[in-house]
py3Dmol code that shows the C-alpha trace and the ligand (Angstrom):
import py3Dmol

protein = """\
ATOM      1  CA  UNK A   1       0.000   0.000   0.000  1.00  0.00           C
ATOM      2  CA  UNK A   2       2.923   2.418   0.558  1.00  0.00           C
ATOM      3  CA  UNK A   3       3.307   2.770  -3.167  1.00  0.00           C
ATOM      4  CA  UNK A   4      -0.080   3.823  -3.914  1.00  0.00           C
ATOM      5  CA  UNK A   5      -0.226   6.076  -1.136  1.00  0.00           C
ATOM      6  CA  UNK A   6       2.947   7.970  -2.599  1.00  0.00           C
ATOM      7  CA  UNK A   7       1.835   7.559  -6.163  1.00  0.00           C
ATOM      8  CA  UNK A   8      -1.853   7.492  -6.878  1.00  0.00           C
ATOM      9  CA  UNK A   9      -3.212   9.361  -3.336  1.00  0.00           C
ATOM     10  CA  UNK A  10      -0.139  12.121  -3.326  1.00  0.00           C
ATOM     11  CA  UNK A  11      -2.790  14.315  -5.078  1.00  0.00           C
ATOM     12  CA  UNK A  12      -4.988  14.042  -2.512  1.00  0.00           C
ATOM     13  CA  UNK A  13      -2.824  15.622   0.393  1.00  0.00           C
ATOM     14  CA  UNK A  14      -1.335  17.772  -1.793  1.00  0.00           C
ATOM     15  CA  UNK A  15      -1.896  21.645  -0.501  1.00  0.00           C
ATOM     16  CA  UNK A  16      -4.440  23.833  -2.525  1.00  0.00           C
ATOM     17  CA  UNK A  17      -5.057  27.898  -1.780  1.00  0.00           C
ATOM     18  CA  UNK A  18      -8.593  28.960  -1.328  1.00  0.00           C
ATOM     19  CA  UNK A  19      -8.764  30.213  -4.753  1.00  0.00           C
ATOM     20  CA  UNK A  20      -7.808  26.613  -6.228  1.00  0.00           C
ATOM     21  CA  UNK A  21     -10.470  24.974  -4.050  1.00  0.00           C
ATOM     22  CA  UNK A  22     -12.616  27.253  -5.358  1.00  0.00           C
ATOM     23  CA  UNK A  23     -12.040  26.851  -9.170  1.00  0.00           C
ATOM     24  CA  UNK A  24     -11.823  23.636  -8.501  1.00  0.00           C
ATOM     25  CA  UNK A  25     -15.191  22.913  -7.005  1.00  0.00           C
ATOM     26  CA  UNK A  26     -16.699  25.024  -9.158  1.00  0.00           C
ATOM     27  CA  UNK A  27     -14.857  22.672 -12.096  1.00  0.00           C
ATOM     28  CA  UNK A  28     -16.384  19.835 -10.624  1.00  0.00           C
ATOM     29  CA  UNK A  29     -19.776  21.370  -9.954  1.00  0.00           C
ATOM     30  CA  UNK A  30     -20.159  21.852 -13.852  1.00  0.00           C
ATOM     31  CA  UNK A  31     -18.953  18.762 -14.876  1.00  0.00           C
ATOM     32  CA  UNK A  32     -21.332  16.520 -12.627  1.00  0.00           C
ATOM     33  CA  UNK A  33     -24.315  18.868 -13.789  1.00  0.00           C
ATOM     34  CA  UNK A  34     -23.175  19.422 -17.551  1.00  0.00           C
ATOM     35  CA  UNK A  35     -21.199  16.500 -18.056  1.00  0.00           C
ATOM     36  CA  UNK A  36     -18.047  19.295 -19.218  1.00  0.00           C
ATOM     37  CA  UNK A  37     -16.206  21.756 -17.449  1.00  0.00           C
ATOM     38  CA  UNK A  38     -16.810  25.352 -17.812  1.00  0.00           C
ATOM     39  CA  UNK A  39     -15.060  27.984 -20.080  1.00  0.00           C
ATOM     40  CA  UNK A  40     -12.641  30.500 -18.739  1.00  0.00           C
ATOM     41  CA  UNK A  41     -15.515  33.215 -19.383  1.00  0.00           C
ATOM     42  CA  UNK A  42     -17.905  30.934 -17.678  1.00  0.00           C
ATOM     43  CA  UNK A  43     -15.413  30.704 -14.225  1.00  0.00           C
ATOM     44  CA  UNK A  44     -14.816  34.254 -14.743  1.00  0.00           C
ATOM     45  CA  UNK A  45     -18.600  35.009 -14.974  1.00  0.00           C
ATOM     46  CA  UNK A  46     -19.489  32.565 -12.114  1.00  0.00           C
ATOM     47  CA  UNK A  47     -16.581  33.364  -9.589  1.00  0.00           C
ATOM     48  CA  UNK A  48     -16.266  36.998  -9.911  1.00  0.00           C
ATOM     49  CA  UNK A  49     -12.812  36.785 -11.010  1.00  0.00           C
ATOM     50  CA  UNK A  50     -10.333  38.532 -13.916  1.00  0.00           C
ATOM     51  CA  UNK A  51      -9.723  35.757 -16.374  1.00  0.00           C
ATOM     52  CA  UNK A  52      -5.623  35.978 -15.435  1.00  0.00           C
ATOM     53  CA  UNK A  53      -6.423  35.091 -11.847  1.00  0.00           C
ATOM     54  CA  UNK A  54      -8.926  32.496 -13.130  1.00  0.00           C
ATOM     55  CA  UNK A  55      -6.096  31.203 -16.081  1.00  0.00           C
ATOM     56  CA  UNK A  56      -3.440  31.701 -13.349  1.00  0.00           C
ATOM     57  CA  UNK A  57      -5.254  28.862 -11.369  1.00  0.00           C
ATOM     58  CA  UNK A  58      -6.077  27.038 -14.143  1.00  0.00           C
ATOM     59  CA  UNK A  59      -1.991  27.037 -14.884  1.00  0.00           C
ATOM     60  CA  UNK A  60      -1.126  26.492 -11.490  1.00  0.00           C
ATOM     61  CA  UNK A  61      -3.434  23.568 -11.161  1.00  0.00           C
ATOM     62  CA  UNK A  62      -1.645  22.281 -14.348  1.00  0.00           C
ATOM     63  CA  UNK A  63       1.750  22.386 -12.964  1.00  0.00           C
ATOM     64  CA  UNK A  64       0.510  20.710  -9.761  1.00  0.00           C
ATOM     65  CA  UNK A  65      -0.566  18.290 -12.350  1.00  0.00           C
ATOM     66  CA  UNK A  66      -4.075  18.020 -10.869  1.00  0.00           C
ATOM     67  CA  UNK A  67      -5.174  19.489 -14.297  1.00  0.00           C
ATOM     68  CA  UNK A  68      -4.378  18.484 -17.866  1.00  0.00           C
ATOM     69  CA  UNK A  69      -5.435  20.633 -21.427  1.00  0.00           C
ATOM     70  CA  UNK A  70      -5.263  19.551 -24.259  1.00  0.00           C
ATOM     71  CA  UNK A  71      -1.622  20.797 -26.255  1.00  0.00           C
ATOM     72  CA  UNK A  72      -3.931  21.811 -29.399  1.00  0.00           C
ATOM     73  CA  UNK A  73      -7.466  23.014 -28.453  1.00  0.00           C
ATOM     74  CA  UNK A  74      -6.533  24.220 -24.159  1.00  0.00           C
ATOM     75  CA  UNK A  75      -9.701  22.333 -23.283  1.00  0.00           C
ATOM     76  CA  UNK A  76      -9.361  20.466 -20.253  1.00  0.00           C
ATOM     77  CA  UNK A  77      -9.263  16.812 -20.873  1.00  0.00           C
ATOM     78  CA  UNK A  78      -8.655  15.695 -17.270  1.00  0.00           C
ATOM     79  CA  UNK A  79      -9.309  17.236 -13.598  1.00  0.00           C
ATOM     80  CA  UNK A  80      -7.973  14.514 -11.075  1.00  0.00           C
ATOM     81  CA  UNK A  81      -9.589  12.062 -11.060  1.00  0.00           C
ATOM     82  CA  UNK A  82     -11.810  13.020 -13.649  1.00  0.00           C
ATOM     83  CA  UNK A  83     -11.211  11.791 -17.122  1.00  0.00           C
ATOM     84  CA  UNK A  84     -13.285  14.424 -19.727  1.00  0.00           C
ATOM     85  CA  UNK A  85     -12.111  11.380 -22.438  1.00  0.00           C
ATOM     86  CA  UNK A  86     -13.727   7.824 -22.071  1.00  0.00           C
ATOM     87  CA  UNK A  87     -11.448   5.783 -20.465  1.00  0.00           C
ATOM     88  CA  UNK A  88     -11.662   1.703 -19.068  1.00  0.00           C
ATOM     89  CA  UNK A  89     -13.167   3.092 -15.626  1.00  0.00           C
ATOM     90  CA  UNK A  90     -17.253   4.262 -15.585  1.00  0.00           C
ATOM     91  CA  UNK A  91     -18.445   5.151 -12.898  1.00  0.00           C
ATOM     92  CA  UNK A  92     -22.124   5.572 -12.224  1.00  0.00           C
ATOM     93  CA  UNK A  93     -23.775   7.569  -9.583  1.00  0.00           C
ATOM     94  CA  UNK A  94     -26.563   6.796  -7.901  1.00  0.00           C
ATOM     95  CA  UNK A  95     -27.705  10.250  -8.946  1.00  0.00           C
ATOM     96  CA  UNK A  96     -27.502   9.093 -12.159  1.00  0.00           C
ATOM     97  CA  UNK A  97     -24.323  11.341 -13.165  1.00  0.00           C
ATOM     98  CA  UNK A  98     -21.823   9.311 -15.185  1.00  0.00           C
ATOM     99  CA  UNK A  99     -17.868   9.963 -14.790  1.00  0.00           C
ATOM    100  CA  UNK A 100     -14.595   7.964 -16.539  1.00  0.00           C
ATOM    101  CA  UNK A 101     -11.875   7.792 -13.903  1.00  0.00           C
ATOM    102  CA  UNK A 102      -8.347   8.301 -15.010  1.00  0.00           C
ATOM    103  CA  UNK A 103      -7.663   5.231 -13.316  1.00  0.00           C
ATOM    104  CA  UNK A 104      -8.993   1.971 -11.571  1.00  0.00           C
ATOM    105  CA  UNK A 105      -8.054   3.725  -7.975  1.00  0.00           C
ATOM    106  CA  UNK A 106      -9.682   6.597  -9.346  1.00  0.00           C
ATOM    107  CA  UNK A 107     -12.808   4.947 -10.428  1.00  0.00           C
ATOM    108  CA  UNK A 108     -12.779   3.588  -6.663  1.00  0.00           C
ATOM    109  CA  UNK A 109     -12.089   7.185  -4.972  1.00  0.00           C
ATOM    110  CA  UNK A 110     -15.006   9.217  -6.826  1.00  0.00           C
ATOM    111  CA  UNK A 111     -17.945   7.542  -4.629  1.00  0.00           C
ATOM    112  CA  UNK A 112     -15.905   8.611  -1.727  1.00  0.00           C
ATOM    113  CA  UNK A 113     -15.130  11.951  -3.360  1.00  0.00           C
ATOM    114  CA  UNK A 114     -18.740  13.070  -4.000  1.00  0.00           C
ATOM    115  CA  UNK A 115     -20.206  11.056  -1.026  1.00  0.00           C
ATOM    116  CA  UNK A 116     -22.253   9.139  -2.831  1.00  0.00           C
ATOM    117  CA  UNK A 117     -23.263   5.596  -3.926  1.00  0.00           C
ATOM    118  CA  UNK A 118     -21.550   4.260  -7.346  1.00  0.00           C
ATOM    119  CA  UNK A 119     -21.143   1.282  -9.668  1.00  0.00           C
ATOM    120  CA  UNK A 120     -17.887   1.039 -11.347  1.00  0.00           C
ATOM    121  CA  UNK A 121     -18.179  -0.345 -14.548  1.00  0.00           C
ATOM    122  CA  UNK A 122     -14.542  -1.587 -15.326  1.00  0.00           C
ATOM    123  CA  UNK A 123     -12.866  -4.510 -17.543  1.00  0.00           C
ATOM    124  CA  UNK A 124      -9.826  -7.012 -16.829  1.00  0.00           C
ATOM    125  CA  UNK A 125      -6.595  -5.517 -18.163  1.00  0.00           C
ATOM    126  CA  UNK A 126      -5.842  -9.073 -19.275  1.00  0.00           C
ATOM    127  CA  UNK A 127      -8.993 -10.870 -20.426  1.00  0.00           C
ATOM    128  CA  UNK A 128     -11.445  -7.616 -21.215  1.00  0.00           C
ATOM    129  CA  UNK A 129     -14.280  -9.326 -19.551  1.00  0.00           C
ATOM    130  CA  UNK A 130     -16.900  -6.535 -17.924  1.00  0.00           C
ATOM    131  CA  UNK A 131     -15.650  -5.641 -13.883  1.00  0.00           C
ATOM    132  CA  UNK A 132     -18.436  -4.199 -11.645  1.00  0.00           C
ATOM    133  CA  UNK A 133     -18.065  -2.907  -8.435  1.00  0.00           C
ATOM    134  CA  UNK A 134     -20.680  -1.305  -6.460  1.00  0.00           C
ATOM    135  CA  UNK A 135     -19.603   1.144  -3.603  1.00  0.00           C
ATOM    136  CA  UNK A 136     -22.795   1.474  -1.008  1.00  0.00           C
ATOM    137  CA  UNK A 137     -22.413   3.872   1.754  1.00  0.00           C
ATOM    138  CA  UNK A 138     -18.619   4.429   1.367  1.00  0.00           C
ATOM    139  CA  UNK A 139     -18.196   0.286   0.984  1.00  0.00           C
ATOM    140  CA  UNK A 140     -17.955  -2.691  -1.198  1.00  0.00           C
ATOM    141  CA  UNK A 141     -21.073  -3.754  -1.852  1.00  0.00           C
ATOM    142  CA  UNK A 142     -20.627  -6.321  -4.412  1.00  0.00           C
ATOM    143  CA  UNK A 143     -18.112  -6.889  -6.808  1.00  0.00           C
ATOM    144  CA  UNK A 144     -18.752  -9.176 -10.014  1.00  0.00           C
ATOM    145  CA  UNK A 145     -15.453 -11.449  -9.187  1.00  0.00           C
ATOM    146  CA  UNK A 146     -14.161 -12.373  -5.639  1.00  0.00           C
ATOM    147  CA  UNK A 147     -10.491 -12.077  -6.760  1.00  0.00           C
ATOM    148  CA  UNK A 148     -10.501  -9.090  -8.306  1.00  0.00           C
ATOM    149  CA  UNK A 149      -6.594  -6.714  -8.077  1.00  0.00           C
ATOM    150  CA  UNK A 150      -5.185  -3.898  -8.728  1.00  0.00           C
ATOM    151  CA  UNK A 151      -2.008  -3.031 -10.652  1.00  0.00           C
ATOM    152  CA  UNK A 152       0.239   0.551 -10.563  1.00  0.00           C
ATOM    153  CA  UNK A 153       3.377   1.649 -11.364  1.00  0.00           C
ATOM    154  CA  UNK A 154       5.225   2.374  -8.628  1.00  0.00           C
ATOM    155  CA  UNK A 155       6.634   5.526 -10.347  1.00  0.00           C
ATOM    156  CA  UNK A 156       4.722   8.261 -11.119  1.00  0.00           C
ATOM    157  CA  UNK A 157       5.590  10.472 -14.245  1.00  0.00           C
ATOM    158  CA  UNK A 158       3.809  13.501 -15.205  1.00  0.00           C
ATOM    159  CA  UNK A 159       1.253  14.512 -16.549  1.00  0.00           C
ATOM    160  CA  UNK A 160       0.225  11.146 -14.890  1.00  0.00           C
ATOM    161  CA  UNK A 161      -3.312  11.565 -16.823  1.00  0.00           C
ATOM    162  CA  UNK A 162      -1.102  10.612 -19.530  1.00  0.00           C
ATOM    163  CA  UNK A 163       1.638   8.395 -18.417  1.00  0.00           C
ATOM    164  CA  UNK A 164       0.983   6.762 -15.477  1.00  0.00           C
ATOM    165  CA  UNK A 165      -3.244   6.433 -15.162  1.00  0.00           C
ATOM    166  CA  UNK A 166      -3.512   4.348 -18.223  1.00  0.00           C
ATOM    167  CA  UNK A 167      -1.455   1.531 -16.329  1.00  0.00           C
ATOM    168  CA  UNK A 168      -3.187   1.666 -13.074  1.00  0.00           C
ATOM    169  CA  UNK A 169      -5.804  -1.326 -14.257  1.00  0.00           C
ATOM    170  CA  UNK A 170      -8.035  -3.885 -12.852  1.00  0.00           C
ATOM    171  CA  UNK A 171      -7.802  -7.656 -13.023  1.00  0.00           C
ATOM    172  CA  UNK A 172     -10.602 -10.187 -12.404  1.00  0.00           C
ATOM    173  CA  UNK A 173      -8.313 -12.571 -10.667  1.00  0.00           C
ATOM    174  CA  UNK A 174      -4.523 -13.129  -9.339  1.00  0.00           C
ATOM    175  CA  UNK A 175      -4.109 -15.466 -12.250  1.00  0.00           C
ATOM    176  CA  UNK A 176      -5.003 -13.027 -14.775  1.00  0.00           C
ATOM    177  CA  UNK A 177      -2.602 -10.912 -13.508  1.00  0.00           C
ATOM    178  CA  UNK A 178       0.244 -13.121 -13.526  1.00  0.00           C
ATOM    179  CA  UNK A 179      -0.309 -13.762 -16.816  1.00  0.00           C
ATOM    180  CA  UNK A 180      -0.286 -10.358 -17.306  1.00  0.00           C
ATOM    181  CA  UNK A 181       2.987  -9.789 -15.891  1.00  0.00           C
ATOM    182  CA  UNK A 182       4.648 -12.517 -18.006  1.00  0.00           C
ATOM    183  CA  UNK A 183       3.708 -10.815 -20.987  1.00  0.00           C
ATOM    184  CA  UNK A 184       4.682  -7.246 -19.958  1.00  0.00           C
ATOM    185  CA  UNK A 185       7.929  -8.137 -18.148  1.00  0.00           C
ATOM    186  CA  UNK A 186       9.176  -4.589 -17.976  1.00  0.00           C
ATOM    187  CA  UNK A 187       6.834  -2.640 -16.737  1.00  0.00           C
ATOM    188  CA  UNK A 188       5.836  -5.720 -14.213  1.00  0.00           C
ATOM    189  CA  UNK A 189       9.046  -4.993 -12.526  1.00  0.00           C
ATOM    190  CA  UNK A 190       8.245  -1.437 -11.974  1.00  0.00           C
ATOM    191  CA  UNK A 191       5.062  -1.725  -9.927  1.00  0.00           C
ATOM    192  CA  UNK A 192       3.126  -3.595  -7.427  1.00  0.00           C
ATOM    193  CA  UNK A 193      -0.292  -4.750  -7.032  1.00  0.00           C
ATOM    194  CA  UNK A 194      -3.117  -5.565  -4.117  1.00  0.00           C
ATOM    195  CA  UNK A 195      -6.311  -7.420  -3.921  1.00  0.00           C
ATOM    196  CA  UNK A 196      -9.607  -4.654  -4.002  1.00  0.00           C
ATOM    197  CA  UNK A 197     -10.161  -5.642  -0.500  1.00  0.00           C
ATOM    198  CA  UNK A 198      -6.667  -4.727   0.491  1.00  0.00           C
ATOM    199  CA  UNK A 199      -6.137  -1.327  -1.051  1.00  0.00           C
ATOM    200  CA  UNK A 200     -10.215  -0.190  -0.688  1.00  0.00           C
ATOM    201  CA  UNK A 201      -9.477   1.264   2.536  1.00  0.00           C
ATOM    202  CA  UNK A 202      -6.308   3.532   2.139  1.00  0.00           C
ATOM    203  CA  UNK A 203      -8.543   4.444  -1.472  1.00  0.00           C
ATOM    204  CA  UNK A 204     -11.676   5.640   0.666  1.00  0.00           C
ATOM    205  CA  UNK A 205      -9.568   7.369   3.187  1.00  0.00           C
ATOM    206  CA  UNK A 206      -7.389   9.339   0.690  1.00  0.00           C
ATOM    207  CA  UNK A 207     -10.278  10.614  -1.671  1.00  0.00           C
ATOM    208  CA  UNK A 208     -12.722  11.125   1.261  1.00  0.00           C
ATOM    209  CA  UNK A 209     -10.003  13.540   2.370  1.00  0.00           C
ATOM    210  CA  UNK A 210      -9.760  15.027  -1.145  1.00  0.00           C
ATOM    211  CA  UNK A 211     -13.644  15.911  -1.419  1.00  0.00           C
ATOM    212  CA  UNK A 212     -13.264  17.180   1.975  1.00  0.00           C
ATOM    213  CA  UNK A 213     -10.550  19.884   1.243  1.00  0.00           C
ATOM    214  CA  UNK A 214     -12.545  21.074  -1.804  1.00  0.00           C
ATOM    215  CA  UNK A 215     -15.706  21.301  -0.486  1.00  0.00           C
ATOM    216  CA  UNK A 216     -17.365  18.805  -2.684  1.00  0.00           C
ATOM    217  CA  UNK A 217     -18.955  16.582   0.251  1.00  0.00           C
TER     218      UNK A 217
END
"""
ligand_1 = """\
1
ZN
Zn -9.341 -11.554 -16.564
"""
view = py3Dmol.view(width=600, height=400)
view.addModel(protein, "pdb")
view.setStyle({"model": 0}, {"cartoon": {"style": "trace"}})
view.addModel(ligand_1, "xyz")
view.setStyle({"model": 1}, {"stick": {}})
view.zoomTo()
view.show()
């Protein structure tokens, strides 16, 4: 658990001033009611703000790496743990609003995040059948196999929306990833992995913490 806690969950203890909680929650805000994040016009409009403080955020939270834009268009494509791009990870909330995590820990923190009920519609890194996970009151409800893990990289490069989230996966069963790790001896070396059960805990505690410092729960 030590690795995910210094890779994955850094984010979430990482310090934020009032005006990046603020952008941020207001981010987040639009997103779960529009399904995409607001313009800088629209934060501007919103927040009361000159759009350099509200872009000097925006570029702060990028070099945090909290935030990514897109190189060609500037539209944000990810807000941690918030993927604006379909990824592996759905995750739907009992409200009915619909997010892709960056990441399988991801997918796992946003119930805790938002305080609310979810079911994480996810696949097996090695085998592509369907993972579900439902997340009831801040715990594991159900979960569609009894053996499911998690693999990460124990480094973390950035922008990690980029580098290291698209290797943070689920598998429906040790087996699958052992196989796994045969087959992708190099990067096997470079991380570690846990049963669900195992790493839940430090997961809920770390994004609970998150929503908590932006206001979102
Ligand atoms: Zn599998």
């Amino acid at each position: 658990m030590r690795e995910n806690k210094s890779t994955k969950a850094e984010r979430g203890r990482c310090e934020l001033n009032s005006s990046e909680k603020e952008v941020m929650k207001q981010i987040f805000t639009e997103i779960m009611s529009f399904g995409k994040p607001p313009t800088i016009a629209e934060l501007q409009a919103t927040l009361k703000k000159s759009s350099g403080d509200i872009i000097k955020v925006i570029n702060t939270l990028e070099e945090k790496d909290i935030l990514l834009r897109s190189k060609e268009t500037k539209e944000v494509v990810s807000i941690y743990p918030i993927s604006l791009r379909p990824t592996e990870h759905l995750v739907v909330m009992s409200d009915g609003t619909n997010f892709f995590a960056m990441c399988a820990m991801d997918a796992l923190g946003i119930p805790n995040m938002f305080n609310q009920s979810a079911t994480i519609n996810s696949q097996c890194e090695w085998c592509k059948q369907k993972i579900t996970i439902e997340i009831d009151d801040a715990e594991i409800k159900s979960q569609s196999h009894s053996d499911i893990h998690i693999w990460s990289p124990q480094e973390r490069k950035i922008p990690a929306a980029e580098t290291c989230c698209p290797l943070v996966n689920f598998f429906c069963s040790h087996s699958h990833l052992e196989e796994w790790k045969i087959k992708n001896p190099d990067l096997a070396e470079k991380g570690h992995s846990s049963l669900l059960e195992q790493a839940y805990p430090c997961i809920k505690e770390c994004w609970t913490r998150y929503g908590e410092m932006i206001g979102l729960r």
